[in-house]
N, C-alpha and C positions, 0 to 999 in steps of 0.2 A: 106199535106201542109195546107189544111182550120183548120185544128185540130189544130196545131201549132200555125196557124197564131192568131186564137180563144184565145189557151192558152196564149200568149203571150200577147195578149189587157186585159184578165182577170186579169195575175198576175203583169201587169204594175202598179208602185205606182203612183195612182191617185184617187182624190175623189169617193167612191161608193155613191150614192144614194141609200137608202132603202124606198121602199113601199109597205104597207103587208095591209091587207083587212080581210076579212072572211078567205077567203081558200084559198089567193093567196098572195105569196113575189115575189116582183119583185124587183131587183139589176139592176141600171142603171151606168154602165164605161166605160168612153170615147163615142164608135162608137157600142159598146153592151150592147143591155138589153136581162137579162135572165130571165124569169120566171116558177117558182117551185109551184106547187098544192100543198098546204097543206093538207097531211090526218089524221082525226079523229079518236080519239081510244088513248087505254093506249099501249106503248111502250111494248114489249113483254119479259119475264120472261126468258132471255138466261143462266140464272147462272144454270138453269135446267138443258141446255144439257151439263155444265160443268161436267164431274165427280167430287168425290169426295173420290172415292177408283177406282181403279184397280184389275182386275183378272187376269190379265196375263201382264207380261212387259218383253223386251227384252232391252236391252242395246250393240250398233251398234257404230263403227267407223265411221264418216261420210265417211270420204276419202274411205272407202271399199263398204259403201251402192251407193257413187253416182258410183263407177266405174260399181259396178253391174245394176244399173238405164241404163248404158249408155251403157254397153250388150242384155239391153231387150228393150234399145228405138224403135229402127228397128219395131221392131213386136208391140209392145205398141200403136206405134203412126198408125199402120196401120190401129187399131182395133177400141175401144173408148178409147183408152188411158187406157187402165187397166194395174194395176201390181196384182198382188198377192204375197203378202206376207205369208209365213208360216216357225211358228219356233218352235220346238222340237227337242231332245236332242243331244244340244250344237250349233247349225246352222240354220241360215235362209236360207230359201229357197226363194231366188224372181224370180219370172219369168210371162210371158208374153205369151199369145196363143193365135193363126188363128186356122183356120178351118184345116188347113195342118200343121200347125209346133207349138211348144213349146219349148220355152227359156227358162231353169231352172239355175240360176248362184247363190253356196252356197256362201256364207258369216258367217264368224268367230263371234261368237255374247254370250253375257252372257246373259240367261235368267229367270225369272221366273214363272215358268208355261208354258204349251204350247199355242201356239194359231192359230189364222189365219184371216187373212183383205185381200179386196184387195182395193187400193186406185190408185187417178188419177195420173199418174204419169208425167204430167206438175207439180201438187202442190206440189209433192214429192221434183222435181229437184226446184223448185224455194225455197224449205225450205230448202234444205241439202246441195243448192250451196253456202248458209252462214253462213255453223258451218264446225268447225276442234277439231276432238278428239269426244269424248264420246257422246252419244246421245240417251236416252232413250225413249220405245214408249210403253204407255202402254194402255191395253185397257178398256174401261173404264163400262163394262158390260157382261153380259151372251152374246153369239152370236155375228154373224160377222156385223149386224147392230149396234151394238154399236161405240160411237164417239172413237175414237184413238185421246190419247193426249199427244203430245211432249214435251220432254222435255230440255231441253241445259243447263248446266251446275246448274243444281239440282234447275232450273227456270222452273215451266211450259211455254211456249209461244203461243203453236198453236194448234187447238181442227179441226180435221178434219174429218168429215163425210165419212164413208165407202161407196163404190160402191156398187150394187148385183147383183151376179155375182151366175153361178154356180159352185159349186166344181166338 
């Protein structure tokens, strides 16, 4: 409720005051002032961890990957949230593992090249609970530490960092 109540006087339309110093902005509205530390330095070099080729790519129905996401939530979410993805020839395998049990749920998938990630699978469901049809994931280096980067309708949009995990 304080979070709301917060949000709420923030995005009220009303006069902001701004006052910024050395290393300090402060924003005065309404019944709130907030202040932000400014930190020193150059902005850092992200287009690095963008790829710019792919070694391996699968292309996935969303509607078939979230029902499998939503097969291995159970055990995913007991754990840290790991899925593991893996695809060779013609199917992904995703699935999810305890110290007792493994979730393995195939999925129909066109790919090229083999591969293997395993990523958070909150980020997973909150990227795949917003596409219908095709959806390409490809990976963007040698090894399962490399970024995995999505793509929807022949748009990159989303660069997400693998987990490490053992196989």
């Amino acid at each position: 409720e304080l979070g709301e109540g917060l949000l709420h006087l923030a995005l009220a339309k009303r006069l902001i005051r701004l006052q910024w110093g050395e290393s300090i902005l402060t924003l005065h509205f309404g019944k709130v002032t907030m202040m932000a530390k400014l930190i020193g330095g150059s902005f850092p070099n992200y287009r690095q961890l963008i790829p710019t080729t792919t070694v391996a790519s699968i292309t996935v129905q969303a509607e078939d990957i979230m029902r499998a996401l939503q097969q291995v939530n159970r055990l995913a979410s007991e754990g840290s949230g790991i899925v593991r993805l893996v695809w060779e020839k013609g199917q992904l395998l995703v699935s999810a593992h305890s110290d007792e049990e493994t979730v393995t749920v195939p999925v129909p998938a066109e790919m090229d090249g083999s591969g293997r990630v395993a990523l958070n699978i909150g980020y997973l469901f909150s990227y795949f609970r917003e596409r219908v049809g095709a959806v390409t994931l490809g990976l963007g280096g040698e090894g399962e530490s490399s970024p995995v980067l999505f793509s929807y309708r022949g748009v990159p949009h989303v660069l997400l960092m693998p987990m490490f995990v053992k196989w």
